[in-house]
MDAnalysis code that builds the backbone (N, CA, C; Angstrom):
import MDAnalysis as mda
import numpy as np

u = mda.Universe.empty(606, n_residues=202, atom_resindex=np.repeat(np.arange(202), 3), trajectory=True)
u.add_TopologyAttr("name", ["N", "CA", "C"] * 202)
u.add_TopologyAttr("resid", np.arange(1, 203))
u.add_TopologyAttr("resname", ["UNK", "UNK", "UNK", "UNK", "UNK", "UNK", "UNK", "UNK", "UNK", "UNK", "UNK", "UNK", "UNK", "UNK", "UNK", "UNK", "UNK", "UNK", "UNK", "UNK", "UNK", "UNK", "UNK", "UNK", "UNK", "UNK", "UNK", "UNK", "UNK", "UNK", "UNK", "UNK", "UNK", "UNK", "UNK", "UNK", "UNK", "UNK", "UNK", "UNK", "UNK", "UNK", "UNK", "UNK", "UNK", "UNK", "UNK", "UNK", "UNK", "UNK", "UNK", "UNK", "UNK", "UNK", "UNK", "UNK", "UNK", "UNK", "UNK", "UNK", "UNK", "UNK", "UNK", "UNK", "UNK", "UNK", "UNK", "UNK", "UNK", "UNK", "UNK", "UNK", "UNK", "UNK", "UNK", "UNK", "UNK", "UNK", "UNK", "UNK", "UNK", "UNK", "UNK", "UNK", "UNK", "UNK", "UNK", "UNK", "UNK", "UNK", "UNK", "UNK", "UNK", "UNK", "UNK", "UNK", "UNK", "UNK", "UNK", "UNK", "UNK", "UNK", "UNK", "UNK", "UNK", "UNK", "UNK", "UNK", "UNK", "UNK", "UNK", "UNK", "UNK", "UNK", "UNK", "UNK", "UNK", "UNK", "UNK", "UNK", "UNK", "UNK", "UNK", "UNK", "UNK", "UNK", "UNK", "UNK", "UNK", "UNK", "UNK", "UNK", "UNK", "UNK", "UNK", "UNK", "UNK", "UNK", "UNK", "UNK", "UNK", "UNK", "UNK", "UNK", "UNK", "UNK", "UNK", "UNK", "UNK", "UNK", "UNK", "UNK", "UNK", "UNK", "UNK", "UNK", "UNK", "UNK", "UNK", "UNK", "UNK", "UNK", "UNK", "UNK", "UNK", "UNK", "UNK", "UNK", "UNK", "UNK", "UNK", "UNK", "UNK", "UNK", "UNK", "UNK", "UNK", "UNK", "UNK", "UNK", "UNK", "UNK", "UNK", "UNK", "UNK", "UNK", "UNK", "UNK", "UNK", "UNK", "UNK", "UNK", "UNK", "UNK", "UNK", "UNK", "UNK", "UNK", "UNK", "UNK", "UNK", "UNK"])
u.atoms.positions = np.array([
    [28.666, -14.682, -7.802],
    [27.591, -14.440, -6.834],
    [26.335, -15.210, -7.257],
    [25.704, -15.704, -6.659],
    [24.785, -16.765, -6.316],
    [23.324, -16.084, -6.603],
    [22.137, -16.694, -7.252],
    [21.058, -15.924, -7.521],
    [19.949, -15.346, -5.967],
    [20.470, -15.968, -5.502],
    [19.852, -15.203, -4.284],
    [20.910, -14.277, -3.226],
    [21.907, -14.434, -3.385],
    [22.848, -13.726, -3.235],
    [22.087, -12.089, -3.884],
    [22.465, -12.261, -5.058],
    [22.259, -11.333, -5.793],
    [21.083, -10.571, -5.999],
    [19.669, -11.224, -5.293],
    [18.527, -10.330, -5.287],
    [18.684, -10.056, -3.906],
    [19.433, -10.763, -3.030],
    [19.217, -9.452, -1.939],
    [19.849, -8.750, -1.947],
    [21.050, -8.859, -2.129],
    [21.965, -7.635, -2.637],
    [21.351, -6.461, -3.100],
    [20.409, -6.585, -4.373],
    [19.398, -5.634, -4.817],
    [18.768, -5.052, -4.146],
    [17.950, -5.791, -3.285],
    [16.780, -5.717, -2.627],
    [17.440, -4.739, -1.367],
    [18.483, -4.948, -0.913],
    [19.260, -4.133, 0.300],
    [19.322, -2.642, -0.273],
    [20.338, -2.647, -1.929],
    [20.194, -1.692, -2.263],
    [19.571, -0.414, -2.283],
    [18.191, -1.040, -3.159],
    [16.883, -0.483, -3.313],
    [16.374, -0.184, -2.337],
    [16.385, -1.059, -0.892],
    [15.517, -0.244, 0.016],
    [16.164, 0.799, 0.918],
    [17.585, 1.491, 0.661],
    [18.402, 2.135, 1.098],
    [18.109, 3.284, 0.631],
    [17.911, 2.964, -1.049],
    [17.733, 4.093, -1.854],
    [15.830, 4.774, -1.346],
    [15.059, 3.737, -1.332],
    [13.862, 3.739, -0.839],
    [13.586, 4.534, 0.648],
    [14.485, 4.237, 1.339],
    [14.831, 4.571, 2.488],
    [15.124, 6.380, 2.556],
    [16.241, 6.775, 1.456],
    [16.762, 7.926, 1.296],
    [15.306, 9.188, 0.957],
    [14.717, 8.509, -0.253],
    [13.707, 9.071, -0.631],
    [12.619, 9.662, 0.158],
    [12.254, 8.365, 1.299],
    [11.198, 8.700, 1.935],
    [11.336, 9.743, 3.048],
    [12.884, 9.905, 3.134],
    [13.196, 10.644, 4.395],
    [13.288, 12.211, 3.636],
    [13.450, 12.793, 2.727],
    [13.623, 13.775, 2.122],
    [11.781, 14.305, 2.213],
    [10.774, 13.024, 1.369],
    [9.288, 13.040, 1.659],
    [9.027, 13.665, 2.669],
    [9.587, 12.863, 3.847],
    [8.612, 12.936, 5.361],
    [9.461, 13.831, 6.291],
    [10.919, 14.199, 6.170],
    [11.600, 15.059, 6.845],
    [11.754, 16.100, 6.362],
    [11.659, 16.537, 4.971],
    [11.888, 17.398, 4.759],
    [10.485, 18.372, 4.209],
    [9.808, 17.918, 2.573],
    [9.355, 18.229, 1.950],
    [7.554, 18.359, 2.603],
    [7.346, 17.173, 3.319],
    [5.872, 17.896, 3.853],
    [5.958, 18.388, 5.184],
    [7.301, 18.674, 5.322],
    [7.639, 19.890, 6.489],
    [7.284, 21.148, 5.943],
    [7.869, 21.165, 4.793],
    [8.538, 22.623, 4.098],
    [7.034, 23.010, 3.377],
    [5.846, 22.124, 2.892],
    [5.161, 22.519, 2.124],
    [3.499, 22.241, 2.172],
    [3.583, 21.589, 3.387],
    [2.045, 20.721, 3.881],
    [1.794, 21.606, 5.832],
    [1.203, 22.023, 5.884],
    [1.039, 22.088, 7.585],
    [0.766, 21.458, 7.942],
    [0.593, 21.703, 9.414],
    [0.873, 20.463, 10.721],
    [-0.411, 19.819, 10.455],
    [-1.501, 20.262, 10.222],
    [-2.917, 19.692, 10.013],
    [-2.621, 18.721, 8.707],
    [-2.422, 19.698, 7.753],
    [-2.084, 18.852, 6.264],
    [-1.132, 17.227, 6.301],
    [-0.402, 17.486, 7.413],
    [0.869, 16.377, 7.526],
    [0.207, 15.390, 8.323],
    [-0.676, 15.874, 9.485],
    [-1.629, 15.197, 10.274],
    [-2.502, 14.190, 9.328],
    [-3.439, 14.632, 8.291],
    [-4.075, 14.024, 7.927],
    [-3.755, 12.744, 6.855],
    [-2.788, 13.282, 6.541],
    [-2.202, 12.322, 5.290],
    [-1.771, 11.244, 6.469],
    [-1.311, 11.437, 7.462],
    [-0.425, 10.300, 8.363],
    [-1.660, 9.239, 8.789],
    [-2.794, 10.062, 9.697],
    [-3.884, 9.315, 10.012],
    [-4.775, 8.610, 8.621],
    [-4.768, 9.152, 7.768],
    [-4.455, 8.282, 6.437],
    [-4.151, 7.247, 6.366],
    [-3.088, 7.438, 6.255],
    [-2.233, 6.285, 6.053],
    [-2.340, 5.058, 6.900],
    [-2.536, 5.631, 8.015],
    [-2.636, 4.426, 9.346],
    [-3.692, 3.747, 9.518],
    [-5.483, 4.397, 9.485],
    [-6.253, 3.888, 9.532],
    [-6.639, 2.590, 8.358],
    [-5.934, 3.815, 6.913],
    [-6.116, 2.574, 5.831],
    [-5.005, 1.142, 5.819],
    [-3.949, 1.387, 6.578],
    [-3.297, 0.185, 6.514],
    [-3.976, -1.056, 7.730],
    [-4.552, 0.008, 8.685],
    [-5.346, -0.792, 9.755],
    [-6.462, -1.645, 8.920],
    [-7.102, -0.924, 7.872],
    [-8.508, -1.674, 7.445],
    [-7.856, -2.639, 6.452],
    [-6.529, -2.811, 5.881],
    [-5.561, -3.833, 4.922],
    [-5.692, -4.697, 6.012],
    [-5.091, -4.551, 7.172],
    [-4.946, -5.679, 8.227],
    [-5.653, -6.758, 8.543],
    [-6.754, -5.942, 8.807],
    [-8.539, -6.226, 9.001],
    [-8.979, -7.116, 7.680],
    [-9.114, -6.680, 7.227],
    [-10.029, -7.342, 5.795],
    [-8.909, -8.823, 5.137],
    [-7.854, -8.412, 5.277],
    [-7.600, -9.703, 4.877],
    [-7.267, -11.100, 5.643],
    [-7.433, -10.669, 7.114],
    [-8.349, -12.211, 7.708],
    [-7.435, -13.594, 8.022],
    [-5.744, -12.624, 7.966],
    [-4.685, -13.418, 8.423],
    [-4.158, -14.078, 7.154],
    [-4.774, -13.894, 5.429],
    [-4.618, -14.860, 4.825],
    [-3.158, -14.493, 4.432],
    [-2.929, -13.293, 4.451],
    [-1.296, -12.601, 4.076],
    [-0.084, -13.774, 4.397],
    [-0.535, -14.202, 5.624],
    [0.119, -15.613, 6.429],
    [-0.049, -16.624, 6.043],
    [-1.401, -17.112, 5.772],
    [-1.713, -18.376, 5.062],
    [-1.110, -18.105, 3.752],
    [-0.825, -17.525, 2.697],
    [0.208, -17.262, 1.430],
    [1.346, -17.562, 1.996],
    [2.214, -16.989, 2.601],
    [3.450, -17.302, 2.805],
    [3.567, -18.645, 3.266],
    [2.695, -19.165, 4.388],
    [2.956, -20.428, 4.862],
    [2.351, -21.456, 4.001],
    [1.507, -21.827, 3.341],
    [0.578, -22.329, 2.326],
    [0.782, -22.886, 1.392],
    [1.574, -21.947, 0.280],
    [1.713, -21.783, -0.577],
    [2.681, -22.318, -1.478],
    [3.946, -22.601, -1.172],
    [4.588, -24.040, -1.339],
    [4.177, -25.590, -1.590],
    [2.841, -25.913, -0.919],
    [2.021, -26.802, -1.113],
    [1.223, -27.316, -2.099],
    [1.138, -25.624, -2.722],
    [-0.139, -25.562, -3.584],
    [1.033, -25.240, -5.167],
    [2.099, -25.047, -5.077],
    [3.071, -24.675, -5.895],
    [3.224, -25.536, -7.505],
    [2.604, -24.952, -8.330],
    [2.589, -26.020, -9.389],
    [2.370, -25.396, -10.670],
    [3.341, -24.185, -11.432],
    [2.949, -23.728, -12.941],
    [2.079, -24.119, -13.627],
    [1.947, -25.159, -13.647],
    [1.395, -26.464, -14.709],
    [0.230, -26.206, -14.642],
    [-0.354, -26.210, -13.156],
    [-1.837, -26.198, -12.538],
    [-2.477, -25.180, -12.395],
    [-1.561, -24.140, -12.818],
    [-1.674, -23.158, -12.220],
    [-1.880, -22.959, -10.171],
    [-0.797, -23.169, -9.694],
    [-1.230, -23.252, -8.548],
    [-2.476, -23.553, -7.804],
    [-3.619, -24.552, -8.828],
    [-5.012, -25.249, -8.504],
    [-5.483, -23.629, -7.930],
    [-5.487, -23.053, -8.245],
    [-6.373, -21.629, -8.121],
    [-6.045, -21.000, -7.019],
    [-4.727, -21.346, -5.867],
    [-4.472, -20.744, -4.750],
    [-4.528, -19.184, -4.978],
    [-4.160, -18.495, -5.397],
    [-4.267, -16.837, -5.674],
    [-5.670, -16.079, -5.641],
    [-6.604, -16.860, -6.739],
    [-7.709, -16.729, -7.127],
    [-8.127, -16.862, -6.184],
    [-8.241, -17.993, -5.200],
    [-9.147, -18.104, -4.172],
    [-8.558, -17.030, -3.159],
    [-7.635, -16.657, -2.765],
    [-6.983, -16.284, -1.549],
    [-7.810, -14.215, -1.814],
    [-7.534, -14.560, -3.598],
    [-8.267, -12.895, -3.792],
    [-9.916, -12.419, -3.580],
    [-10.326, -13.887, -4.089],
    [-11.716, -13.727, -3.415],
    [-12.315, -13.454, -2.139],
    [-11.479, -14.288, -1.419],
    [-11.342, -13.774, 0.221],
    [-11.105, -12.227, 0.436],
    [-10.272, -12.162, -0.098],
    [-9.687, -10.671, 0.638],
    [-10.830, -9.397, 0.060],
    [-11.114, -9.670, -1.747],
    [-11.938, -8.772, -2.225],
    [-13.015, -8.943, -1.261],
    [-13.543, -10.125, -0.338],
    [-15.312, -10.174, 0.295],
    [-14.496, -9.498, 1.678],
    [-13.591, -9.766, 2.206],
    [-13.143, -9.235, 3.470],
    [-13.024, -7.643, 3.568],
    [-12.340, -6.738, 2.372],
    [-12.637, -5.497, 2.140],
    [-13.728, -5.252, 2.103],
    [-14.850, -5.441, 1.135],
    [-16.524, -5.350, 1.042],
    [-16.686, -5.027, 2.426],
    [-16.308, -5.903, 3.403],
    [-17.578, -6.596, 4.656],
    [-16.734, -5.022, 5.429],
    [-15.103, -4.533, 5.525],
    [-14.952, -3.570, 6.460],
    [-15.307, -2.738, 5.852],
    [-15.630, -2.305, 4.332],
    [-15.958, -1.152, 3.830],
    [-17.483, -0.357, 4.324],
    [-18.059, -1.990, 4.107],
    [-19.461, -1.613, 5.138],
    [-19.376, -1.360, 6.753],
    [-18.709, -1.932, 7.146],
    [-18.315, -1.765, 8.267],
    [-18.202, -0.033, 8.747],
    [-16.946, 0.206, 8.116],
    [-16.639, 1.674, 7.768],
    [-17.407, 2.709, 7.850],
    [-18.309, 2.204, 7.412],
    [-19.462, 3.457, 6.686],
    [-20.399, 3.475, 7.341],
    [-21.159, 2.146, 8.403],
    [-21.592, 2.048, 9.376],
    [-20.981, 2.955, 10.669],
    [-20.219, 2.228, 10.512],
    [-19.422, 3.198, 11.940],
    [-18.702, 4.444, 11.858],
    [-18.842, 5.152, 11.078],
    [-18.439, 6.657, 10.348],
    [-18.255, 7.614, 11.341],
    [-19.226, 7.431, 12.083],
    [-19.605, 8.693, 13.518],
    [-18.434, 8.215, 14.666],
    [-18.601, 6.653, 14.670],
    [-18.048, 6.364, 15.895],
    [-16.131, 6.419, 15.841],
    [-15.837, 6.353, 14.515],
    [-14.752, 6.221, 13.716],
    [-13.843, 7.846, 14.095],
    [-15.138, 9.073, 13.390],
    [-14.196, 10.027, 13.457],
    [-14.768, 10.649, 14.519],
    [-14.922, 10.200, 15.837],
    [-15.155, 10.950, 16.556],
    [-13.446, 10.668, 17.500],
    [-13.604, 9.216, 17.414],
    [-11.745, 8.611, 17.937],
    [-10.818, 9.835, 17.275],
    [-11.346, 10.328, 16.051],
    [-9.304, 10.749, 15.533],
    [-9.703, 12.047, 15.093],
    [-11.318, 12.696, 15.227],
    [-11.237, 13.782, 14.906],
    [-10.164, 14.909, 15.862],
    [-9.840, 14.690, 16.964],
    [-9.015, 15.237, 17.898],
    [-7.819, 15.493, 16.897],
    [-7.039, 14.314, 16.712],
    [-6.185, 14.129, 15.877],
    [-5.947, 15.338, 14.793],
    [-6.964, 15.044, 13.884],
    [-7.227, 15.910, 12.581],
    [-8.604, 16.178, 12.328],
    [-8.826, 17.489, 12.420],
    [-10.101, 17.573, 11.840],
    [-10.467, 17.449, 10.604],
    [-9.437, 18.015, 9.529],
    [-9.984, 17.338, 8.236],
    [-10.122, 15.836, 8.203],
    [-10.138, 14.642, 8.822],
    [-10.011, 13.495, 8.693],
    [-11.633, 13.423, 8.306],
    [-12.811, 14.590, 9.284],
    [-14.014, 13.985, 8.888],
    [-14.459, 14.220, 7.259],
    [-13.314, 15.143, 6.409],
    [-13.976, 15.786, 4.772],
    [-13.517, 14.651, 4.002],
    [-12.251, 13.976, 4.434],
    [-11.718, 13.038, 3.650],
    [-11.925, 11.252, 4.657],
    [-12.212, 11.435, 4.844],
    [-12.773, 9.940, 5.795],
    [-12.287, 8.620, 4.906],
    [-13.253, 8.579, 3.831],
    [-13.718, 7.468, 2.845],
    [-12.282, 7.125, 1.800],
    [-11.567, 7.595, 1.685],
    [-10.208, 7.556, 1.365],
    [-9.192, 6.533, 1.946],
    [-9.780, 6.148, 2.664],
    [-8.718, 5.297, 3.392],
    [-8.961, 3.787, 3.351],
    [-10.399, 3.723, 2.198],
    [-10.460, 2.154, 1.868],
    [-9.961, 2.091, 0.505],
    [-9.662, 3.017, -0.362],
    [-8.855, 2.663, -1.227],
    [-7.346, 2.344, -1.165],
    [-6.861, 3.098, 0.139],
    [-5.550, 3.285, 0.754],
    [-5.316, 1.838, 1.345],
    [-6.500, 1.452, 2.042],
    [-6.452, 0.012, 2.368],
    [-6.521, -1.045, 1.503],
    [-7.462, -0.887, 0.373],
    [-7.865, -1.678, -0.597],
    [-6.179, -2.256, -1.263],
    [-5.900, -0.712, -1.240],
    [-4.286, -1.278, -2.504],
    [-3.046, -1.871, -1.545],
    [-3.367, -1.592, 0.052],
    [-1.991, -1.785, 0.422],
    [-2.623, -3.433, 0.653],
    [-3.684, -4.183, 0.949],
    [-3.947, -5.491, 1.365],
    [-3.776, -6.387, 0.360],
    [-4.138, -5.699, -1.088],
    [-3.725, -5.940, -2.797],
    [-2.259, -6.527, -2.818],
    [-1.584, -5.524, -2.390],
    [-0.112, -5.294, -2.467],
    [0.306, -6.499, -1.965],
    [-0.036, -6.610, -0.320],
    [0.602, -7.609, 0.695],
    [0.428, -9.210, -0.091],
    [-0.708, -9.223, -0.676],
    [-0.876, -10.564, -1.714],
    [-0.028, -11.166, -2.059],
    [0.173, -9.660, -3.459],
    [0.707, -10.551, -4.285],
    [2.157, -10.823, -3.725],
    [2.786, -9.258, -2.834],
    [4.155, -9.712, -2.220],
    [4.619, -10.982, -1.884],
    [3.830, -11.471, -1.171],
    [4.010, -12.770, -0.390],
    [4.052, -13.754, -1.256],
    [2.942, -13.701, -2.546],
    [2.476, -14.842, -3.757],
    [4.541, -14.813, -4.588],
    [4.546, -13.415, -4.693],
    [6.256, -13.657, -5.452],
    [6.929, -13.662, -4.635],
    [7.034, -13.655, -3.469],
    [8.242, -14.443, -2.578],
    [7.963, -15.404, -2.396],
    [6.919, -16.381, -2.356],
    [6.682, -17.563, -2.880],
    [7.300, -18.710, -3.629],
    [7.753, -17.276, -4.635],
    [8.252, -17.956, -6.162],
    [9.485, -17.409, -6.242],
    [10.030, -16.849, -5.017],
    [11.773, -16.264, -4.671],
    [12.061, -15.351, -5.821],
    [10.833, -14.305, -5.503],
    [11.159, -13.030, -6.465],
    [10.588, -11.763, -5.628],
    [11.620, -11.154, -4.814],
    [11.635, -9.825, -3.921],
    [11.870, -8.989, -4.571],
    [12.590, -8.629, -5.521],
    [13.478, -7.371, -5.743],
    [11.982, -6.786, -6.566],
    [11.039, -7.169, -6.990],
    [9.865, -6.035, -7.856],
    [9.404, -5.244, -6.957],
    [8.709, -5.903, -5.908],
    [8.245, -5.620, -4.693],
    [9.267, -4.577, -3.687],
    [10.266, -4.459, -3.743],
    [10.820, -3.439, -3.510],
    [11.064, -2.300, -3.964],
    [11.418, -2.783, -5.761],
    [10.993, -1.571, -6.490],
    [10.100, -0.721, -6.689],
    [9.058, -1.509, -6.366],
    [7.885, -0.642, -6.891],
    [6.885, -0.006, -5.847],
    [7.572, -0.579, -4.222],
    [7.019, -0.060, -3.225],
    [7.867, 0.814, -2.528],
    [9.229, 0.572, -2.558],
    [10.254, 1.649, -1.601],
    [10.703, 2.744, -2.962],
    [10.253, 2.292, -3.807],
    [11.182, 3.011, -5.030],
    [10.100, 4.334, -5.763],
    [9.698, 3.259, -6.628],
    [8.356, 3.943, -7.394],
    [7.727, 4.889, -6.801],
    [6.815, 4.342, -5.302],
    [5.425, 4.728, -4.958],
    [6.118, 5.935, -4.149],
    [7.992, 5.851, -3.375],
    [8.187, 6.891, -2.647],
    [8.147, 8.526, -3.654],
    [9.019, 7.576, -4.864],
    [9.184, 9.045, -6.205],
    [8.175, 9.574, -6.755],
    [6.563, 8.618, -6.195],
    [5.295, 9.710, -7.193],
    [5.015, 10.473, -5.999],
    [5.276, 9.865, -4.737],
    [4.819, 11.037, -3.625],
    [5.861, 12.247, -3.273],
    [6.750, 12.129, -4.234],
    [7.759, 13.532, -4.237],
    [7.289, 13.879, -5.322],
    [6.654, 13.507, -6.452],
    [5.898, 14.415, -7.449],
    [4.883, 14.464, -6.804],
    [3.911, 14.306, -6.387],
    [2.834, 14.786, -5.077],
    [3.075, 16.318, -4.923],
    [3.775, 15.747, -3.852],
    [4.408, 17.219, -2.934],
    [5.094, 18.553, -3.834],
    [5.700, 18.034, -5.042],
    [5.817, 18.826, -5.715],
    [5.096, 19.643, -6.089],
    [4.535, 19.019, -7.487],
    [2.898, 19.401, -7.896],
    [2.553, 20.292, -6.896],
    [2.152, 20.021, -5.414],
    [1.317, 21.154, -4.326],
    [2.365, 22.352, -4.107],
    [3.609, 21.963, -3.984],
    [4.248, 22.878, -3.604],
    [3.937, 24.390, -4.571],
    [4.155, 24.035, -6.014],
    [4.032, 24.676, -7.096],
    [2.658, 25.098, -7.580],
    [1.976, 24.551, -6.827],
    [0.344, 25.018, -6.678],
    [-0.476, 24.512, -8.365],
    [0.559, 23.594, -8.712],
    [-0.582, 22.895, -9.921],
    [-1.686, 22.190, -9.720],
    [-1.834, 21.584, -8.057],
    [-2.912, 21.025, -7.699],
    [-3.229, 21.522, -6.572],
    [-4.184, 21.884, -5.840],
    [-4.736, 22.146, -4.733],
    [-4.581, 21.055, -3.594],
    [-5.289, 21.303, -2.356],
    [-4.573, 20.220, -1.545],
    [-5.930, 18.816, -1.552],
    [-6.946, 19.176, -2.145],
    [-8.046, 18.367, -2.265],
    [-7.609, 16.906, -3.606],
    [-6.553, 17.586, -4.607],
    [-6.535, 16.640, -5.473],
    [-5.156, 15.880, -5.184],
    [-4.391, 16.829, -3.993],
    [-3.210, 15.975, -2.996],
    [-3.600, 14.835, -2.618],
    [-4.328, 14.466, -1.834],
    [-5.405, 14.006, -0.801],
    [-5.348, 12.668, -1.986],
    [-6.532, 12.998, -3.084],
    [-6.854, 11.802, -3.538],
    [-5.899, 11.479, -4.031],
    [-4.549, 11.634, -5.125],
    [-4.080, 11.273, -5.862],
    [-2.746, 10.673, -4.653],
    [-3.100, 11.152, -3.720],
    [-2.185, 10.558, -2.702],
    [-3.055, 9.000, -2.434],
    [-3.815, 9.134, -2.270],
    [-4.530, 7.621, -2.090],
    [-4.965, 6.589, -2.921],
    [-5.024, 7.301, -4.415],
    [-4.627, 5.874, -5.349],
    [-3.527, 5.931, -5.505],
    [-2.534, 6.412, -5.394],
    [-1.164, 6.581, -5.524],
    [-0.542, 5.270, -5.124],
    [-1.330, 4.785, -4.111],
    [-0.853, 3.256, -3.237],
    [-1.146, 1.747, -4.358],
    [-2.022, 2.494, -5.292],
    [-2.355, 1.192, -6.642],
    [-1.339, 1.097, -7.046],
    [-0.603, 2.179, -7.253],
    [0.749, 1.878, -8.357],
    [1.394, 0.605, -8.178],
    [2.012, 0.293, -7.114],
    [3.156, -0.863, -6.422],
    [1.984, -1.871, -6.652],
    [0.922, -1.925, -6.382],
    [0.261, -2.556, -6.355],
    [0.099, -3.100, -7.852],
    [-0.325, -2.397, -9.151],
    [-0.401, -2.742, -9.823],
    [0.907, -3.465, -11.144],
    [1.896, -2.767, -10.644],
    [3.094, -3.000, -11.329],
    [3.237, -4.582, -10.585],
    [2.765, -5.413, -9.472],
    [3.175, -6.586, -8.581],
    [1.901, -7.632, -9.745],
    [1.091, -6.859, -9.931],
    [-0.157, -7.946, -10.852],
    [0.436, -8.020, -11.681],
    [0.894, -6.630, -12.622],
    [1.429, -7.112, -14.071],
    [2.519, -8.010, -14.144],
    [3.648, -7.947, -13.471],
    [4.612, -8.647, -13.386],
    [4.163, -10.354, -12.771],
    [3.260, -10.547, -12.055],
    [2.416, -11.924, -11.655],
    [2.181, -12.401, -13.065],
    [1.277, -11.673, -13.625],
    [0.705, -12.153, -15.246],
    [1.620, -12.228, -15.487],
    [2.998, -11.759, -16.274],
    [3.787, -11.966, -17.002],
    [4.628, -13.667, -16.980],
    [4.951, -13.408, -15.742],
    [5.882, -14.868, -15.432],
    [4.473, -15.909, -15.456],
])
């Protein structure tokens, strides 16, 4: 079997297994242990902050994948393509974070319907954004370099198994639902950060 053969093979694997996990998460466990409000908010969570990932990084997610072959050179270190592409995205987060915070009123007045806790935890969802636009980076930077299978691990795999210790943890009442909330929203660094270390390494 052939080396790309063989990481998708993986990569199919893993996101099956990824797949299994999240459905136990979201079908079962913050059925059984989060209410409809509680399940509400984590979702609008999730959505707004992947909306402000979208936003802030300014299409460059695309310019990496398409780009980036061009600029392809160990030696040169890819003439700073990463570096620059992160500077962008770090000033593009900045500019919606302000954004954000400007428009706060006009923001949760759209989804307070939705969830009303969305207005106690609001500000949560640029770290949620911060790590998933992080994430999309470097993804694209190591498929670049025809290396998928981390990026699966550490996003269908990893990040699904700390949010079943999440839910745990609450279920068992070692954390309240306030330190759910946050540790649910850096929770999204993890994949994120395991994709940098492994960048540095190679």
């Amino acid at each position: 079997m052939g080396i790309v053969q063989k990481e998708a093979l993986n990569t199919t694997i893993l996101s099956y297994i990824g797949l299994i996990i999240g459905y136990i998460n979201k079908g079962f466990l913050f059925i059984v242990f989060l209410s409809t409000e509680q399940i509400g908010l984590v979702n609008l969570l999730l959505s707004v902050g992947l909306l402000f990932a979208h936003l802030s990084n300014f299409g460059l997610v695309n310019a990496v994948w398409r780009f980036f072959p061009f600029f392809r050179n160990e030696e040169k270190d890819h003439y700073g393509f990463l570096k620059g592409i992160l500077i962008k995205v770090i000033i593009g987060a900045i500019i919606y974070a302000i954004i954000a915070y400007v428009l706060k009123p006009e923001i949760i007045y759209l989804y307070k319907e939705k969830s009303a806790l969305f207005v106690d935890y609001f500000f949560w969802v640029i770290p949620i954004g911060l790590a998933n636009v992080m994430f999309l980076i470097f993804d694209m930077f190591l498929r670049g370099l025809n290396k998928n299978t981390i990026s699966v691990i550490s996003n269908e795999f990893f990040h699904r198994l700390l949010t079943t210790l999440l839910i745990l943890l609450f279920a068992f009442k070692l954390i309240h639902f306030d330190l759910f909330v946050v540790f649910f929203s850096l929770s999204f660094f993890l994949p994120t950060l395991i994709l940098f270390v492994h960048l540095v390494k190679i």
